[in-house]
Every structure is written in structure tokens, then in C-alpha cells.
N, CA, C and O atoms as a MOPAC input file, in Angstrom:
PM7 MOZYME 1SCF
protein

 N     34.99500 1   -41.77900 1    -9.74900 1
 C     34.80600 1   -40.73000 1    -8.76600 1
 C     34.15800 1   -39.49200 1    -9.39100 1
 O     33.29400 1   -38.86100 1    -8.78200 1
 N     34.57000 1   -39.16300 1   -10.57700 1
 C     33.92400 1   -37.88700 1   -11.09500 1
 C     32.82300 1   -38.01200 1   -11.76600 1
 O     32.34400 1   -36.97900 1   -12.23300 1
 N     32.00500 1   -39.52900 1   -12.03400 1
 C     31.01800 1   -39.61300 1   -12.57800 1
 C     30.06700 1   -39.78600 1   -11.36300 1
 O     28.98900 1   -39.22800 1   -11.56600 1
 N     30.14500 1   -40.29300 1   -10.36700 1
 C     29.96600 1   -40.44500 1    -9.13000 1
 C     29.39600 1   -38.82100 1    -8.70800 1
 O     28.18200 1   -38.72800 1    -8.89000 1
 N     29.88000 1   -37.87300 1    -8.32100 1
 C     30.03000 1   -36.43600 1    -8.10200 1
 C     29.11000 1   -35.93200 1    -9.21100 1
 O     28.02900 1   -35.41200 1    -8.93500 1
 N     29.49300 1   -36.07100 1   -10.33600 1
 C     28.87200 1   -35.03500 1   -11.41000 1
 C     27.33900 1   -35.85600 1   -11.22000 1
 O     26.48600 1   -35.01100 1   -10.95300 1
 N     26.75400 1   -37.25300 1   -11.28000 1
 C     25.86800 1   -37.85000 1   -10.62300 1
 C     24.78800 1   -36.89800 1    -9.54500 1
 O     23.67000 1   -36.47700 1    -9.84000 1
 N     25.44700 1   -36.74500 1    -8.36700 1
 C     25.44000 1   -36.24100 1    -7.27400 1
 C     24.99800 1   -33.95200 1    -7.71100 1
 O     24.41100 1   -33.01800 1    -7.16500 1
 N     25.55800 1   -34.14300 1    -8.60300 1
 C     25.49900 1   -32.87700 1    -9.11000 1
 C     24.01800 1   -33.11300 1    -9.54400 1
 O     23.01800 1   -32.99100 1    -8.83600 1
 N     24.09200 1   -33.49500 1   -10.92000 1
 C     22.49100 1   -33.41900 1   -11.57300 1
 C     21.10200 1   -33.90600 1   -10.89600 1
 O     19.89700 1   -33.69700 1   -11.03700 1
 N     22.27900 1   -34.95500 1    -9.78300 1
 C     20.61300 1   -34.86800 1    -8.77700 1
 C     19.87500 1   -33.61200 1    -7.93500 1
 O     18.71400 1   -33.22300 1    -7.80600 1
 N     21.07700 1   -33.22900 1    -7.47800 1
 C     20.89300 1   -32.14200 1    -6.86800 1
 C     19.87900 1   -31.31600 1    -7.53700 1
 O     18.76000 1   -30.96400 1    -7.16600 1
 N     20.79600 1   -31.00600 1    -9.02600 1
 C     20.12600 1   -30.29000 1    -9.46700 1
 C     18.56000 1   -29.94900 1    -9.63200 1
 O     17.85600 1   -28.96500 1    -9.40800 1
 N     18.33800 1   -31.41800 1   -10.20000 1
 C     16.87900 1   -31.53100 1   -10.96000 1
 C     15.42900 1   -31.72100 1    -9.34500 1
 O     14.22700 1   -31.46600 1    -9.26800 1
 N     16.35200 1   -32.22200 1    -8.47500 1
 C     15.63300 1   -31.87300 1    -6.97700 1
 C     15.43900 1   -30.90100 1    -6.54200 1
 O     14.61400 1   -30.80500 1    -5.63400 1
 N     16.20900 1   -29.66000 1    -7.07800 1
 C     16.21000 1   -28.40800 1    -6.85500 1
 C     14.89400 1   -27.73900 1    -7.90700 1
 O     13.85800 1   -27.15000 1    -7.59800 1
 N     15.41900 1   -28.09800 1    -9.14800 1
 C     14.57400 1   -27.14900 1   -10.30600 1
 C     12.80500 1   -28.18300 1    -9.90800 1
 O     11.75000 1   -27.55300 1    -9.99100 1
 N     12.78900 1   -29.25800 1    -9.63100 1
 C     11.42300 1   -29.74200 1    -9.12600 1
 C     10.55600 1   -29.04200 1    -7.94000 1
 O      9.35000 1   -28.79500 1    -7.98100 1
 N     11.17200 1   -28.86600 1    -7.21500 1
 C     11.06600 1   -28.11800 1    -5.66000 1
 C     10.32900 1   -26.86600 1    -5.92200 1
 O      9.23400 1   -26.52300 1    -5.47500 1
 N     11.26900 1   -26.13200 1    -6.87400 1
 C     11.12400 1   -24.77000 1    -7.14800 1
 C     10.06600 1   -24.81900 1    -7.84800 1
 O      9.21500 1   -24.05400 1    -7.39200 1
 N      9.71700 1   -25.40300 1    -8.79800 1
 C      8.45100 1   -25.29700 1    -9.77700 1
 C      6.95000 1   -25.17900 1    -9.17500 1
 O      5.94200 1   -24.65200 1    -9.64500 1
 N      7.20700 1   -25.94500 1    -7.82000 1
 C      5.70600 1   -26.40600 1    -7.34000 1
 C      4.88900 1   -25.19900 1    -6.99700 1
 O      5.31900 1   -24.38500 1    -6.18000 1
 N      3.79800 1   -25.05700 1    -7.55000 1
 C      3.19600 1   -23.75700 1    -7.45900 1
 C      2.39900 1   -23.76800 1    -5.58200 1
 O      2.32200 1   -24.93300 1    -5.19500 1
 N      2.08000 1   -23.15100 1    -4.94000 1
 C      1.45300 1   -23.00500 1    -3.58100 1
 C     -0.12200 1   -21.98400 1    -4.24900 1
 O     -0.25500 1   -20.76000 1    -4.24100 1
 N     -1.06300 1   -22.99600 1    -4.74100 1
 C     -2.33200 1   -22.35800 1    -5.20700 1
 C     -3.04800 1   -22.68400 1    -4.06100 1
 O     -2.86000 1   -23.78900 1    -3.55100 1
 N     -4.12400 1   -21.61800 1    -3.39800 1
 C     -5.18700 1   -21.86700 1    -2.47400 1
 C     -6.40000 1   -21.73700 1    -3.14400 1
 O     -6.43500 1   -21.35500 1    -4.31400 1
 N     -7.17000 1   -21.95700 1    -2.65400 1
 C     -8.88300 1   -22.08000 1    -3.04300 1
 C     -9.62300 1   -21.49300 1    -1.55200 1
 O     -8.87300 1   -21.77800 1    -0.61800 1
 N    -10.66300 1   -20.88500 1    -1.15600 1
 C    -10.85900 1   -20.47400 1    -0.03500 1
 C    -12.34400 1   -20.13000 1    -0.09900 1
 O    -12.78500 1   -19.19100 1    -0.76300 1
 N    -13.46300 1   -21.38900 1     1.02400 1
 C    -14.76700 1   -21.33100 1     0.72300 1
 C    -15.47700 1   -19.84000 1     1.04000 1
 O    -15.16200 1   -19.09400 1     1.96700 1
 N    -16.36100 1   -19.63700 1     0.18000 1
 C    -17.05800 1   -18.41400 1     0.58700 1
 C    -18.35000 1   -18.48400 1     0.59800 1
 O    -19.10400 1   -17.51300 1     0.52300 1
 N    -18.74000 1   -19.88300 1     0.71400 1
 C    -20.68600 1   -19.33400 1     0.28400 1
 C    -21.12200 1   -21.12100 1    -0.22300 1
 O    -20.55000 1   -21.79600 1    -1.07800 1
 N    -22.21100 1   -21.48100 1     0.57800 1
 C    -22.97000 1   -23.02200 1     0.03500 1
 C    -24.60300 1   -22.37100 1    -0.29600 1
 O    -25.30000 1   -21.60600 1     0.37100 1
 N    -24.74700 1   -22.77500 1    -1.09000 1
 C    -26.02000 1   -22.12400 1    -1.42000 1
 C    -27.36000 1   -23.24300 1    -1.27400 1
 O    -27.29000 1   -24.47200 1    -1.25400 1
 N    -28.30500 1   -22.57300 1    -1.20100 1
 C    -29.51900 1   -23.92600 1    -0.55900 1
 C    -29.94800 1   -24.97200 1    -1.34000 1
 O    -30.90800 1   -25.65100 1    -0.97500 1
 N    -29.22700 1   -25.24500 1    -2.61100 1
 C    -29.25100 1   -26.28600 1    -3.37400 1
 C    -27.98400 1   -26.86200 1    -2.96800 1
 O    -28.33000 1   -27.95100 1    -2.51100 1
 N    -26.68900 1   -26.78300 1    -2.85800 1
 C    -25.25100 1   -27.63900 1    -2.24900 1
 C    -24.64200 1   -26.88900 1    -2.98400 1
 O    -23.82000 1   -27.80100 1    -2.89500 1
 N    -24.22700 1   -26.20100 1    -3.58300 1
 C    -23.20800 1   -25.76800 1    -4.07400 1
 C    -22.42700 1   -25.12000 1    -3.77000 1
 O    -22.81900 1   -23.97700 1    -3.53700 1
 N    -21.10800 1   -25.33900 1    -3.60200 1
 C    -20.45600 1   -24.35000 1    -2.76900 1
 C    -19.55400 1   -23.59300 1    -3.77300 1
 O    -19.27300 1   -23.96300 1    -4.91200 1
 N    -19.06700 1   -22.23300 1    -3.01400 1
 C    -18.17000 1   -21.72600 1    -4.02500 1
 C    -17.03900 1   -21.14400 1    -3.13200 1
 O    -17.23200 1   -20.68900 1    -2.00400 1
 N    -15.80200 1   -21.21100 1    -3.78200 1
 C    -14.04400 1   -20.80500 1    -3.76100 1
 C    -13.79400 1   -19.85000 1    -4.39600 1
 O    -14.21300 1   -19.76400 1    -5.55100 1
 N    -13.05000 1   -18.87400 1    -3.83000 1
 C    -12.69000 1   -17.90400 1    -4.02800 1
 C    -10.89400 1   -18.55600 1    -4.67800 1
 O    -10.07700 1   -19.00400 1    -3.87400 1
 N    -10.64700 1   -18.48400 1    -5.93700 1
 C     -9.32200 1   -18.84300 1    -6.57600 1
 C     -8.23500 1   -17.53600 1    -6.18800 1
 O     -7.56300 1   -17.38000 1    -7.20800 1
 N     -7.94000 1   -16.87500 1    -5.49200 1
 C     -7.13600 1   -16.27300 1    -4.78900 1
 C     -5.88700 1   -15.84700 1    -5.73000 1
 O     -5.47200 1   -14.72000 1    -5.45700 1
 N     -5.19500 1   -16.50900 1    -6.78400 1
 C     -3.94700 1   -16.40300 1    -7.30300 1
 C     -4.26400 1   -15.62000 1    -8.50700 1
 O     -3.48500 1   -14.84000 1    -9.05300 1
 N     -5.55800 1   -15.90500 1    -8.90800 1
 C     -6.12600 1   -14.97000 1    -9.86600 1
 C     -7.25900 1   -13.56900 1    -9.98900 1
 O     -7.83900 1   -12.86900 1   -10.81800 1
 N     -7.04900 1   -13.79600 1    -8.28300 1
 C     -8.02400 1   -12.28900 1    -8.83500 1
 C     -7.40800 1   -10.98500 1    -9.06700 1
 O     -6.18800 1   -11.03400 1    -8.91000 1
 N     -7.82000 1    -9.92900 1    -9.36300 1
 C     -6.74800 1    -8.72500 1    -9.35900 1
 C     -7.91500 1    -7.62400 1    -9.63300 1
 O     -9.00800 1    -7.79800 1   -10.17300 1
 N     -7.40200 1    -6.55600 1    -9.14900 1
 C     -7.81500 1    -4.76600 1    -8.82900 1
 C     -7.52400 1    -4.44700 1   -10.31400 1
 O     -6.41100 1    -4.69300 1   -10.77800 1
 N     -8.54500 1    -3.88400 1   -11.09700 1
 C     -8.13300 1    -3.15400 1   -12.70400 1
 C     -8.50000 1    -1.73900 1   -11.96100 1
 O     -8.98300 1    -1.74000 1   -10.82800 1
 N     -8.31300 1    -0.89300 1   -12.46800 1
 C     -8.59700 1     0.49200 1   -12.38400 1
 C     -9.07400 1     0.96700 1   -12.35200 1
 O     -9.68600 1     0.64200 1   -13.36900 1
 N     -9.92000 1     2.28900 1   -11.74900 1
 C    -11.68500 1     2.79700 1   -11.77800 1
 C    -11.93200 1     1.84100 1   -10.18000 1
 O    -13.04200 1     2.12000 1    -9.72600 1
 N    -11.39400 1     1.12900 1    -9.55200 1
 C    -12.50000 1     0.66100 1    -8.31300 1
 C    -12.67600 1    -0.58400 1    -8.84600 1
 O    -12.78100 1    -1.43000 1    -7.95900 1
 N    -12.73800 1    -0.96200 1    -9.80400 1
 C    -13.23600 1    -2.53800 1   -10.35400 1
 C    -12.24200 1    -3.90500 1    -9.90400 1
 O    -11.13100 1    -3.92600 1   -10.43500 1
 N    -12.53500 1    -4.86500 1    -9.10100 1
 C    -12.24300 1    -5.99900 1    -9.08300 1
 C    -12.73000 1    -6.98200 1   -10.61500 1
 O    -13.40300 1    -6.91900 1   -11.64400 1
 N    -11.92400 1    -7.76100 1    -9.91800 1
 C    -12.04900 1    -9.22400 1   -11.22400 1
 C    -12.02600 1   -10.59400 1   -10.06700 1
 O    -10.88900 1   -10.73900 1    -9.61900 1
 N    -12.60600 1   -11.17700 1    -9.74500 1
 C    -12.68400 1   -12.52800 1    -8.93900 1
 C    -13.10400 1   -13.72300 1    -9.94200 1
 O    -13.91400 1   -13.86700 1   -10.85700 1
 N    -11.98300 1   -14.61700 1    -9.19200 1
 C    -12.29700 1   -16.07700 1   -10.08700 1
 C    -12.52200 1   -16.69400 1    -9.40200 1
 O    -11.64100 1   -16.76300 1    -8.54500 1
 N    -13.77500 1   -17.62800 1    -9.15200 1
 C    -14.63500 1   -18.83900 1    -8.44700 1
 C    -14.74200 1   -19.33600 1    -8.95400 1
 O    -14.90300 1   -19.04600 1   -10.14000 1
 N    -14.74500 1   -20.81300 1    -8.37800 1
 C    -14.54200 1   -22.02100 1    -8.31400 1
 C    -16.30900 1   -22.31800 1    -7.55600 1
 O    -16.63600 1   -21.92300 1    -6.43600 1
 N    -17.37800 1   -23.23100 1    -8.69500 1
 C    -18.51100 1   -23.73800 1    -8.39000 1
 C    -18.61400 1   -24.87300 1    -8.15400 1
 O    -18.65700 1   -25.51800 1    -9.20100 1
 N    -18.69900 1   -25.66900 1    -6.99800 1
 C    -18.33500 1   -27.03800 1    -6.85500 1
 C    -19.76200 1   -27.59400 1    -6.75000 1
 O    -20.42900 1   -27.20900 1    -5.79000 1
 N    -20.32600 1   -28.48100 1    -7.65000 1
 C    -21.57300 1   -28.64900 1    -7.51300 1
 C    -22.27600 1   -29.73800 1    -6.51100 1
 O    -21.17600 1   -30.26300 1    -6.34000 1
 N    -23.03800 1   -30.44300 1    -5.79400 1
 C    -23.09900 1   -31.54300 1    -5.14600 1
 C    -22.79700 1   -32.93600 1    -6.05000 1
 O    -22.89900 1   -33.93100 1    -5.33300 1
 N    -22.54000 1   -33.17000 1    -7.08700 1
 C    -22.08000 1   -34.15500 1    -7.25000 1
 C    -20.60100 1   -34.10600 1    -7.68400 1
 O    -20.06300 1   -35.11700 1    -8.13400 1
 N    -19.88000 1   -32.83400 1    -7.54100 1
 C    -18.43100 1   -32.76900 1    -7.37800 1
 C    -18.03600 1   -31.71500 1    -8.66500 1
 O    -16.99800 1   -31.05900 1    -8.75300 1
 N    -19.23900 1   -31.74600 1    -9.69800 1
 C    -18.28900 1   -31.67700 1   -11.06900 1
 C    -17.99700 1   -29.91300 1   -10.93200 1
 O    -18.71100 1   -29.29500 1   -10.14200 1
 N    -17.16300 1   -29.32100 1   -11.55400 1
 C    -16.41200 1   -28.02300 1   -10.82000 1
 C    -16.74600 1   -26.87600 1   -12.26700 1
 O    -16.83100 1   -27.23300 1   -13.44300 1
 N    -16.81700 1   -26.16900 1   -11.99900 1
 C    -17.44400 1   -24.66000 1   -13.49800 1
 C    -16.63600 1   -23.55500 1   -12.44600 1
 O    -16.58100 1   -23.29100 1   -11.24500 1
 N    -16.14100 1   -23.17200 1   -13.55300 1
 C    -14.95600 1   -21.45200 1   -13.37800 1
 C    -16.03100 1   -20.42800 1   -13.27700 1
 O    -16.91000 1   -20.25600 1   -14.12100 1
 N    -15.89800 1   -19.83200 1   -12.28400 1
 C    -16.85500 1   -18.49500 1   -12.64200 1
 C    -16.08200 1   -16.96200 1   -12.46500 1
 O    -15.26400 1   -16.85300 1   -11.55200 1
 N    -16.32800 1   -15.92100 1   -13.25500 1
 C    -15.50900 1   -14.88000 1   -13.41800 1
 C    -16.58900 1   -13.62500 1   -12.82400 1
 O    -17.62600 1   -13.40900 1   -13.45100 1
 N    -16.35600 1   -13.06200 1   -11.94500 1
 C    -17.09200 1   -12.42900 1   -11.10800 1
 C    -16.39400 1   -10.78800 1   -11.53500 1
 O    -15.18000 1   -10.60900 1   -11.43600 1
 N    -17.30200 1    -9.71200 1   -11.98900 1
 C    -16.83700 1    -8.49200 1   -12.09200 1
 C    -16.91600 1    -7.50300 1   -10.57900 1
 O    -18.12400 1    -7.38700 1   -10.78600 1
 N    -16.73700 1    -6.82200 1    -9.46200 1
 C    -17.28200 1    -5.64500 1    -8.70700 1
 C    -16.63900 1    -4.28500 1    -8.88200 1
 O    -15.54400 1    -3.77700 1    -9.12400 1
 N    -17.68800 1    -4.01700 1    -8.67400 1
 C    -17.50400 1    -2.18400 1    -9.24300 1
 C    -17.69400 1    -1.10000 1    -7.56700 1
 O    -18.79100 1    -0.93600 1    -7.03300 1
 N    -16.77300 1    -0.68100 1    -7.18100 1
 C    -17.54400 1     0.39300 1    -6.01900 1
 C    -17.31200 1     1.81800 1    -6.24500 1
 O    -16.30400 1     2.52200 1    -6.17400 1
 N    -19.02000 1     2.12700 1    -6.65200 1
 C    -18.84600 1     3.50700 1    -7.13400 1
 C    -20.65300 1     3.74700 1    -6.48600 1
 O    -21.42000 1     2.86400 1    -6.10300 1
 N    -20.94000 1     5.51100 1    -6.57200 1
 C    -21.99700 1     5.21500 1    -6.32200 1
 C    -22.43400 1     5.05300 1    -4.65700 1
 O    -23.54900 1     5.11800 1    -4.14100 1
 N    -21.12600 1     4.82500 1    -4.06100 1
 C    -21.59000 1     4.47400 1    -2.79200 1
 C    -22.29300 1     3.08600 1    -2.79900 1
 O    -22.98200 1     2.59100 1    -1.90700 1
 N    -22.10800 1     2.80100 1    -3.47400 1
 C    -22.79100 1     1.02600 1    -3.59100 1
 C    -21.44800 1    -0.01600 1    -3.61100 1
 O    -20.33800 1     0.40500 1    -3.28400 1
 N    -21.66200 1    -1.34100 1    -4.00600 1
 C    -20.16700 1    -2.81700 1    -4.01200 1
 C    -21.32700 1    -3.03800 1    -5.50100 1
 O    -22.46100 1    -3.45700 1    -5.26700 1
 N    -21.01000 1    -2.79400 1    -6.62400 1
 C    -22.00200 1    -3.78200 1    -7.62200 1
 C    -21.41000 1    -4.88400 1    -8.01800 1
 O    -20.18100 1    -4.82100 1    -8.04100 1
 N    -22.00200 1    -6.10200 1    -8.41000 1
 C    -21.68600 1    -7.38800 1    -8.93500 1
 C    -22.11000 1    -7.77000 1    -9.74300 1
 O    -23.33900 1    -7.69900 1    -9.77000 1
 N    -21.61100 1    -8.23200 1   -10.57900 1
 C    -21.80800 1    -9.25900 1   -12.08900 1
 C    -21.42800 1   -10.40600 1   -12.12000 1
 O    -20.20400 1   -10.51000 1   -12.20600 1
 N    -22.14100 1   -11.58600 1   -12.07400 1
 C    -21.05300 1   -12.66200 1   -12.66600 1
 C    -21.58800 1   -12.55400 1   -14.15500 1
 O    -22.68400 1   -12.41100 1   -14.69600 1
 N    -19.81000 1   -12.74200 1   -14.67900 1
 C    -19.72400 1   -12.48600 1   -16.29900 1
 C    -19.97400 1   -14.34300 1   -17.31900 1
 O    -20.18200 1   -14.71000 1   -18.47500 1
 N    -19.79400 1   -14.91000 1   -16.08800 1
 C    -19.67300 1   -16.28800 1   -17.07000 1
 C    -21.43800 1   -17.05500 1   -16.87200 1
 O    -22.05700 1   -17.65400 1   -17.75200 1
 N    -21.96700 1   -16.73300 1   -15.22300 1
 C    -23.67200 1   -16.33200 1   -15.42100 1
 C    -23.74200 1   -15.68000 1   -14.97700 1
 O    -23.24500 1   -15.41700 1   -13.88200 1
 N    -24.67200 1   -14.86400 1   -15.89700 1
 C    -25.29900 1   -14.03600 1   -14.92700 1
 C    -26.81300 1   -14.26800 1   -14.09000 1
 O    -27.31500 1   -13.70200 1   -13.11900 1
 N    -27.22800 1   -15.31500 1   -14.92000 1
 C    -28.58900 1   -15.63500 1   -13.80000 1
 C    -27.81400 1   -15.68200 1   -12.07700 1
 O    -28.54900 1   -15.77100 1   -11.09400 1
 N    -26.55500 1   -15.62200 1   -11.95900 1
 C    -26.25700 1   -15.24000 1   -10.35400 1
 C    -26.27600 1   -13.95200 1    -9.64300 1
 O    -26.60400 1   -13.77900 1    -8.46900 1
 N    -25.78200 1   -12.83300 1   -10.72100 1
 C    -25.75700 1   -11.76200 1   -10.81700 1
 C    -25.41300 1   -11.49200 1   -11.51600 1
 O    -24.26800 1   -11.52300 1   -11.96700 1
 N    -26.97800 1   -10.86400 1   -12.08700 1
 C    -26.93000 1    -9.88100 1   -13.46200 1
 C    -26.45800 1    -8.41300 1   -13.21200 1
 O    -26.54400 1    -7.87500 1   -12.10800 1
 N    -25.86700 1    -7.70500 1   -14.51500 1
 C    -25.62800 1    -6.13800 1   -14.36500 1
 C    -26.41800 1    -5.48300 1   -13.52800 1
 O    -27.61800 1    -5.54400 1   -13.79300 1
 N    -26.10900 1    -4.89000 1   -12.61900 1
 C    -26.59000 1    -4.15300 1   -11.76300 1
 C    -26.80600 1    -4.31600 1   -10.53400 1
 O    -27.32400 1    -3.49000 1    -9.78300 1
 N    -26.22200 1    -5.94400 1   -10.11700 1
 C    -26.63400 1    -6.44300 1    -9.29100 1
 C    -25.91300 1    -5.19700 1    -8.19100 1
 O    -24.95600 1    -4.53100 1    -8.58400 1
 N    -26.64700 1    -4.95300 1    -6.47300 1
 C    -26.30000 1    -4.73800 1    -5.76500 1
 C    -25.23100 1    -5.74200 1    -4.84000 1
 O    -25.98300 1    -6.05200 1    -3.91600 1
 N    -23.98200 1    -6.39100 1    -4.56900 1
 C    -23.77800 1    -6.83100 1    -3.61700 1
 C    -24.52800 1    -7.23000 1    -1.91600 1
 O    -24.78300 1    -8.28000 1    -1.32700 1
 N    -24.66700 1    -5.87100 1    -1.61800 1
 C    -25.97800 1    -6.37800 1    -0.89000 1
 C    -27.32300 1    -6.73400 1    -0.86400 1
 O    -28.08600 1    -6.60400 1     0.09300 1
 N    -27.53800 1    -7.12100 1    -1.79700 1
 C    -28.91800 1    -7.85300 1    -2.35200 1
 C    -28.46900 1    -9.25700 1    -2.87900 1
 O    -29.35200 1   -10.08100 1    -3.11700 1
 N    -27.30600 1    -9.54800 1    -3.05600 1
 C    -27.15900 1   -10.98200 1    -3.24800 1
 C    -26.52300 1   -11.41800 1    -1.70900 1
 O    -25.92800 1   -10.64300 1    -0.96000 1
 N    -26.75700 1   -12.60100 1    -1.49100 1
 C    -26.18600 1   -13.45000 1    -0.68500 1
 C    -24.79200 1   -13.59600 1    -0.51400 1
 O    -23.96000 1   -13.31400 1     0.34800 1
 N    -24.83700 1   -14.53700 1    -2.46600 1
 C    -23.66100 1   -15.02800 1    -2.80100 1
 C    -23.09800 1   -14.10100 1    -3.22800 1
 O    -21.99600 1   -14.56400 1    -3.52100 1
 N    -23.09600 1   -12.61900 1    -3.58300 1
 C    -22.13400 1   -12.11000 1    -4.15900 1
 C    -21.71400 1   -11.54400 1    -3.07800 1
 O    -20.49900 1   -11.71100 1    -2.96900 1
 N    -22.10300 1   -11.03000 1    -2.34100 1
 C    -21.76100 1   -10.05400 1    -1.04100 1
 C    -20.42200 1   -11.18600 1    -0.06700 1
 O    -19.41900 1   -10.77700 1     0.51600 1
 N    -20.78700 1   -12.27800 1    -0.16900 1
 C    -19.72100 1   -13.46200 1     0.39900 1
 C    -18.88700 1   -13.38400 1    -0.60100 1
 O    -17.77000 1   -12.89900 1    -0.42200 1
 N    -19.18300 1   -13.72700 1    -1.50600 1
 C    -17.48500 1   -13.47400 1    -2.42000 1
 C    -16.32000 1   -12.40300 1    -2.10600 1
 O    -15.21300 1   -12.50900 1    -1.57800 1
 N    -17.19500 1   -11.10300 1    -2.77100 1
 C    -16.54100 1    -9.94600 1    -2.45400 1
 C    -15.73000 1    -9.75100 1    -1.09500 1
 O    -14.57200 1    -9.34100 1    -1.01700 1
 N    -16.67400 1   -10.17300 1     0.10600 1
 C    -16.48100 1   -10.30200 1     1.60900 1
 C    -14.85000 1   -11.30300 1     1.83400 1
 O    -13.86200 1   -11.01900 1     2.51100 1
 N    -15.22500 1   -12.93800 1     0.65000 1
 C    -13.95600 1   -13.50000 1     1.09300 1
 C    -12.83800 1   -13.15800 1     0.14500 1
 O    -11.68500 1   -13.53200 1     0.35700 1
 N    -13.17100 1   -12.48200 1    -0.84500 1
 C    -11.63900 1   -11.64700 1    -1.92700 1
 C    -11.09000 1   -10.79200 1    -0.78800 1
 O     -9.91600 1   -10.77700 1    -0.41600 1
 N    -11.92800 1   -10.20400 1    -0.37400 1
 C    -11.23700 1    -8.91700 1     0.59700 1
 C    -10.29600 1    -9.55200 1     1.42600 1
 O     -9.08100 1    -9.36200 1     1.48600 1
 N    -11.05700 1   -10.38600 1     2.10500 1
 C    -10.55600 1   -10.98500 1     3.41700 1
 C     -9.15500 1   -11.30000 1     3.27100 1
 O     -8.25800 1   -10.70400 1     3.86700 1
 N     -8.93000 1   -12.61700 1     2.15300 1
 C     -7.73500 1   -12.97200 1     1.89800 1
 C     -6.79500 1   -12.42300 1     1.20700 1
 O     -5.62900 1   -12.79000 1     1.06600 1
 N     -7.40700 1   -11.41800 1     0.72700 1
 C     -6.57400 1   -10.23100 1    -0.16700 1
 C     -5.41400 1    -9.27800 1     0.51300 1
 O     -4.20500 1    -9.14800 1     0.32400 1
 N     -6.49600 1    -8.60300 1     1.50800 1
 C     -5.66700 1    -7.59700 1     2.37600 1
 C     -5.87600 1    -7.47400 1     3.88200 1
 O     -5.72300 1    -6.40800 1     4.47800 1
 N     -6.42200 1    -9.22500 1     4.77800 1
 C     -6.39800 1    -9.38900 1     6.03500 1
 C     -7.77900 1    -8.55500 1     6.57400 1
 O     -8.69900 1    -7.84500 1     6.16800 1
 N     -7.12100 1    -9.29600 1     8.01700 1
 C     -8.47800 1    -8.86000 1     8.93200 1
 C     -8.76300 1    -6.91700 1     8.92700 1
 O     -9.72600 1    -6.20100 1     9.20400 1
 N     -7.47500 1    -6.69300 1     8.49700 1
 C     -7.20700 1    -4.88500 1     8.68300 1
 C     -8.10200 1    -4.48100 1     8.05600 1
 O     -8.50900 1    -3.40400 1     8.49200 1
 N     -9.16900 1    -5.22800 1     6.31700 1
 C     -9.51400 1    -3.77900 1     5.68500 1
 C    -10.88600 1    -4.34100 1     5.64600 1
 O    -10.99400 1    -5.52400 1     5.32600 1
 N    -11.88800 1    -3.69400 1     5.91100 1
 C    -13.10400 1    -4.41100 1     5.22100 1
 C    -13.80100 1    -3.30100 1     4.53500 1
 O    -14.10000 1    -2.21400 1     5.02900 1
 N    -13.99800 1    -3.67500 1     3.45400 1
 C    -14.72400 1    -2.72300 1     2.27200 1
 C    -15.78800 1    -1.69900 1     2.57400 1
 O    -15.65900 1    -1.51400 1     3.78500 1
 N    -16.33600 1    -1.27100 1     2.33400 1
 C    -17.52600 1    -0.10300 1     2.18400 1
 C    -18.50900 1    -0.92600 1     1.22400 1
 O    -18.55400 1    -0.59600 1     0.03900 1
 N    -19.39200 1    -2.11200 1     1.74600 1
 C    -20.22300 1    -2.67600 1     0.64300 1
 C    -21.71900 1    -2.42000 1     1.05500 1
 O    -22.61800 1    -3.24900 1     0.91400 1
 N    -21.84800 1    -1.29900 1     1.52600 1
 C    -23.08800 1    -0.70600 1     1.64000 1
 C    -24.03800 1    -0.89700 1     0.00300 1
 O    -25.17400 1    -0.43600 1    -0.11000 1

């Protein structure tokens, strides 16, 4: 009976500590570009540093599936949204305007979105 119970115990348990572990990560499309590539906004990792500057992590899914991290800098100062991607920049190089890219202006557009809802939309003049 008490091995039975204590049984009943550690199942519990380890059904519990499994449950709990499972992380809830989203991915969220923002942009297919005229070659197929689409890109995800990684949501769990982006974050606000200080000065106005974002940090965004995308997800490049290429048409034949295979997947590249991309680390996206924006700056809003200036009265401008600027963009960098830091891992390429042939997407956007330093200085880029947000509104002069496509794809960066959709990024920024879907960080916001899922960040802080339909309530806020940026100043990406």
C-alpha cells in the first residue's frame, strides 16, 4: 500500500515538473520577400535597451526550408525608426531608414504589434 501511494506520489510528481517545463515560444510572420523568403519575428527574445533602441530576433526561412537567425538593431531618434540588421547587413545597412526598407519597416511594424497590441503604433516616419 505505501509503495503503491509513494508510486502515485512520484508520478504525480514528475507529470507535474514535465508540464511546468514546457516553454510556450511563438514565432509571428512579418514579411515574404520577392525571392520566397519569409521572415518571423522570435517574440521571446526581443527587448527595449535604453536610448529608444530595440533589439529584434528573426527567424529567415528560406524557400527550401533551411532557417538563419537574424539580429535586427532600431533606433528612434531624429524623428526617423532607423534599422540595421547586425547579422546582414546587405538587408539593412547602418543608416538604414525603416521607411525605405520594405522588410525592415514590417519587422519593426510586427515587434510592435505583438509587443504592446493593437493600442500603440510607433512614430516610424
Amino acid at each position: 500500500m505505501v509503495k503503491k501511494m509513494l508510486l502515485i506520489l512520484m508520478l504525480g510528481f514528475f507529470m507535474n515538473a514535465a508540464l511546468c517545463s514546457m516553454a510556450h515560444a511563438e514565432d509571428y510572420w512579418c514579411y515574404t520577400d520577392k525571392a520566397g523568403f519569409e521572415y518571423y519575428a522570435v517574440m521571446e527574445k526581443t527587448e527595449y535597451l535604453k536610448g529608444g533602441k530595440y533589439v529584434g530576433y528573426v527567424k529567415q526561412v528560406s524557400p527550401d526550408k533551411s532557417v538563419r537567425n537574424l539580429e535586427w538593431i532600431f533606433a528612434f531618434d531624429e524623428g526617423f525608426c532607423w534599422a540595421y540588421c547586425k547579422t546582414d547587413p546587405s538587408l539593412a545597412p547602418a543608416g538604414t531608414k525603416a521607411r525605405n526598407s520594405p522588410l525592415a519597416l514590417s519587422i519593426i511594424r510586427c515587434l510592435y504589434h505583438y509587443k504592446y497590441g493593437d493600442k500603440f503604433e510607433p512614430d516610424i516616419d
